[in-house]
C-alpha positions as CSV (number, residue, x, y, z in Angstrom):
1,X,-14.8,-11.6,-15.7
2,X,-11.5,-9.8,-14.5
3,X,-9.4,-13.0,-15.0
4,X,-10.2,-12.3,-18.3
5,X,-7.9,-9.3,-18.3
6,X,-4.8,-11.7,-17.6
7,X,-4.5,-13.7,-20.6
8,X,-2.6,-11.2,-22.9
9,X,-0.5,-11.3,-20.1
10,X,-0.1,-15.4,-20.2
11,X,0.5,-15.4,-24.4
12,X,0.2,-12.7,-26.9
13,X,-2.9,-11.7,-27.9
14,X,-4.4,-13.9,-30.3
15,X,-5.5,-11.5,-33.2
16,X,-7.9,-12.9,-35.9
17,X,-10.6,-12.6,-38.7
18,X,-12.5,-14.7,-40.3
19,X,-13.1,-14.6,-43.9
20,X,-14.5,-16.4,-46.5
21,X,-13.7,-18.4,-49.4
22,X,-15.3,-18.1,-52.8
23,X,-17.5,-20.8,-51.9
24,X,-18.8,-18.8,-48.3
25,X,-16.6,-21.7,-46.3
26,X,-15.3,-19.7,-43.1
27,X,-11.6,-20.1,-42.4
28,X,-10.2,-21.2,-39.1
29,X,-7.6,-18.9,-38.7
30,X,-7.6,-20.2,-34.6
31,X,-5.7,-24.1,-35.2
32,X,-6.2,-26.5,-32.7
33,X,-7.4,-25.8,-29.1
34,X,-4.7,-25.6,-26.2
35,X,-4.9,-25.5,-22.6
36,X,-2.2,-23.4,-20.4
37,X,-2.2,-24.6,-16.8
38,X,-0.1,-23.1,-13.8
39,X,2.2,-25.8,-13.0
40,X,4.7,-23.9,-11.8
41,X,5.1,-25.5,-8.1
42,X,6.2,-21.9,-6.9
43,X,3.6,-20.3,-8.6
44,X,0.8,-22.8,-7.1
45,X,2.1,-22.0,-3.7
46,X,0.7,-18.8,-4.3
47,X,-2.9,-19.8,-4.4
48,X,-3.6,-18.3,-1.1
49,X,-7.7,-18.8,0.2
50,X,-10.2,-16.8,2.3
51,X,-8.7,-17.4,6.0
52,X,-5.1,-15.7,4.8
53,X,-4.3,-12.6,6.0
54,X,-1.3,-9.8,6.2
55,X,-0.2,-7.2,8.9
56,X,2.0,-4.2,7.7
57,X,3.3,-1.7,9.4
58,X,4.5,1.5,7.8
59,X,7.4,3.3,8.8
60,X,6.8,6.8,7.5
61,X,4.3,7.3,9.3
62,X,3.9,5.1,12.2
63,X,0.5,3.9,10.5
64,X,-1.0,-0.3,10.3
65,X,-2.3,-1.9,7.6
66,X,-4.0,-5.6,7.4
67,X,-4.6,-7.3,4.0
68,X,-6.9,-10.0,4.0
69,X,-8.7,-12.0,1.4
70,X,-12.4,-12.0,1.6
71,X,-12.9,-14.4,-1.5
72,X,-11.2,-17.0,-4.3
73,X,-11.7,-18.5,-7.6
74,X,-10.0,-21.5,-10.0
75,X,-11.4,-21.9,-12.8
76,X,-10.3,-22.7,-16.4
77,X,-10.7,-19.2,-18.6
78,X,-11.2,-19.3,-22.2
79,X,-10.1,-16.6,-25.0
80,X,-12.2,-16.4,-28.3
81,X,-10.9,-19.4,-29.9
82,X,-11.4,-21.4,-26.8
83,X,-8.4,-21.8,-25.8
84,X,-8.2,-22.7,-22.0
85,X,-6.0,-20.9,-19.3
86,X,-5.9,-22.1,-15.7
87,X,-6.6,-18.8,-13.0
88,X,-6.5,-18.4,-9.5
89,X,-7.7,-15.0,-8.2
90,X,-8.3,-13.9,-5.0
91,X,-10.1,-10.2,-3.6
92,X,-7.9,-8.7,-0.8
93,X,-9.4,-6.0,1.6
94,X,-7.1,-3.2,3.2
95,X,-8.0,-1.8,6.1
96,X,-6.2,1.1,5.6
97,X,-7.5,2.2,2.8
98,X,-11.5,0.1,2.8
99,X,-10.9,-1.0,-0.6
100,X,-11.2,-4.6,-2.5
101,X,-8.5,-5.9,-4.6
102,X,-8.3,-8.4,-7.4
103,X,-5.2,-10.6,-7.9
104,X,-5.0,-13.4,-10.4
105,X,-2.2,-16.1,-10.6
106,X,-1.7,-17.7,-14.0
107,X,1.0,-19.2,-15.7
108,X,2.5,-15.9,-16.2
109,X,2.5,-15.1,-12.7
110,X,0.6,-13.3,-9.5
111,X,-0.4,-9.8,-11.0
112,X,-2.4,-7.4,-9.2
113,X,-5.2,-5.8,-11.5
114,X,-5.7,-1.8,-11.2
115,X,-8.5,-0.6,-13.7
116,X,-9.8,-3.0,-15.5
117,X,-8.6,-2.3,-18.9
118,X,-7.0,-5.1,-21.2
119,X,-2.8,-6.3,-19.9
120,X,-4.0,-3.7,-16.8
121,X,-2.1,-5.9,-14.3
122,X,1.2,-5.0,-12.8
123,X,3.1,-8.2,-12.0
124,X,3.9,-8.7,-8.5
125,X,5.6,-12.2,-8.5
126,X,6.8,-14.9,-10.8
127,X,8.5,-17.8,-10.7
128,X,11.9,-17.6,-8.4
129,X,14.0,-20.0,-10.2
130,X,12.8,-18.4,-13.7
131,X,12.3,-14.9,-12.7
132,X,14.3,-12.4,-15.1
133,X,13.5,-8.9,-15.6
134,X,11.4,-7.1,-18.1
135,X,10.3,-4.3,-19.7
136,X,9.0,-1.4,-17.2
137,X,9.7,-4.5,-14.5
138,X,13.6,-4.6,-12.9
139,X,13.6,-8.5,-10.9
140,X,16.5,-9.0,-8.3
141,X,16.6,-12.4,-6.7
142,X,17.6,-13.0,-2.8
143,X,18.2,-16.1,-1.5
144,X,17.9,-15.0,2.0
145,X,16.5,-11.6,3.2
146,X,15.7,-9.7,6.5
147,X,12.8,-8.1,7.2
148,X,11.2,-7.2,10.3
149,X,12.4,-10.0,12.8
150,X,13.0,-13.1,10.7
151,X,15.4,-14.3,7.4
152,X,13.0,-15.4,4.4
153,X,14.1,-17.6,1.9
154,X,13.5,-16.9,-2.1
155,X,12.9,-13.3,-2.1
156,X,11.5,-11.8,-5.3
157,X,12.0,-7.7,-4.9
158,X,10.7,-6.2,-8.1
159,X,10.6,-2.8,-8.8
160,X,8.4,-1.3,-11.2
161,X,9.1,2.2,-12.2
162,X,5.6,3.4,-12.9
163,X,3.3,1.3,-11.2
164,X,-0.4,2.3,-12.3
165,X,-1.7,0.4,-9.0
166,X,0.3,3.2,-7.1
167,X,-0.8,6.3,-9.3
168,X,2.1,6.3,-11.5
169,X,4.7,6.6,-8.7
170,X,7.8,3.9,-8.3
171,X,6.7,0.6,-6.4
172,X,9.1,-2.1,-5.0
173,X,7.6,-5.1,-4.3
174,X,9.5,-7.7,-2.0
175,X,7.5,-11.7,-2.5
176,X,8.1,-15.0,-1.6
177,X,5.7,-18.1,-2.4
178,X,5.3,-19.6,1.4
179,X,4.0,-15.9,2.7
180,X,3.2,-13.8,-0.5
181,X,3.8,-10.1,0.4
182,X,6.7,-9.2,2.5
183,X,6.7,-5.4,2.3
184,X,6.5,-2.5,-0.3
185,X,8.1,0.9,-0.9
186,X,6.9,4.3,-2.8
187,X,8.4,6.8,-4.2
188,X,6.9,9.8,-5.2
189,X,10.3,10.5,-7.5
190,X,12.8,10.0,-5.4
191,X,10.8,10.9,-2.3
192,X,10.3,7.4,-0.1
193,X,6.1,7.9,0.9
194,X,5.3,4.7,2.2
195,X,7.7,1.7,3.3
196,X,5.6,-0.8,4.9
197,X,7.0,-4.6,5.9
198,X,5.4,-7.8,7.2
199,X,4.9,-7.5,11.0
200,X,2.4,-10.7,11.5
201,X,0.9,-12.8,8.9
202,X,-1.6,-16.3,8.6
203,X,-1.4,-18.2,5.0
204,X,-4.4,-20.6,4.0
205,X,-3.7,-22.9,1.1
């Protein structure tokens, strides 16, 4: 299960063994069960359903691209001790490029997966009033920002300086909560390849 993928992302990894006593008693090197649930109210505006769907347009060169999600899932994810972690994901199809792809919001935030592989997601939006930036991820916060022919309010623009969902290159990412994805920009090293921005757009909650 690919939500799976997102829980190192959510806590550390919880590392364990069990051993035994002299008298063959296991150990329970886990404690007591937890749940982590998104209740974030930002975050949970980002649980976007099938219905929702985005309309790009990409000014280097001239091309159009729609996202829109084909499926969803919540559900309540649990690690090897069982702890419990609330997930939203949702499968977006491009037209551009006829491929499927999986995004999960947890209490961490909305990552987009690329590969599969354990902490594999890149980290597309978190929490605008508690957004700061991390390692590999540079977050810059905009109250109000143009783009296309409209202001929107709460702007995330993240920019990621080795995205493995964009084969290596440089991604910016510009998010809000009420509409998700706003536009992106590439950079094949300081060479701009794609800049597309939010032409059209219809959100389902």
């Amino acid at each position: 299960m690919k939500s799976l993928l997102y829980m190192g992302l959510i806590l550390p990894t919880l590392l364990f063994s069990c051993k035994k006593d002299d008298n063959g008693i296991g150990d329970n090197p886990c404690g007591e069960k937890f749940t982590v649930s998104i209740t974030s109210a930002d975050l949970l505006s980002c649980e976007y359903k099938t219905g929702t769907y985005w309309v790009f347009t990409d000014s280097t060169d001239n091309s159009t691209d729609s996202i829109a999600i084909r499926s969803f899932k919540q559900e309540f994810i649990k690690d090897a001790c069982g702890n419990s972690y609330e997930t939203h994901s949702f499968q977006a199809y491009s037209s551009k490029s006829a491929e499927l792809t999986q995004y999960v919001i947890a209490a961490g935030g909305l990552f987009k997966d690329y590969d599969g592989t354990s902490n594999s997601g890149t980290l597309l939006y978190d929490d605008f009033n508690t957004a700061t930036s991390k390692t590999n991820y540079l977050i810059e916060k905009f109250d109000s920002l143009y783009i296309f022919d409209r202001y929107y309010h709460k702007v995330l623009r993240i920019e990621i300086g080795d995205d493995p969902t964009e084969n290596h290159n440089k991604s910016i990412y510009f998010m809000n909560s009420d509409f998700g994805f706003l536009g992106q920009d590439i950079y094949s090293g300081n060479f701009l390849i794609s800049k597309k921005v939010l032409i059209r757009k219809q959100i389902v909650r």
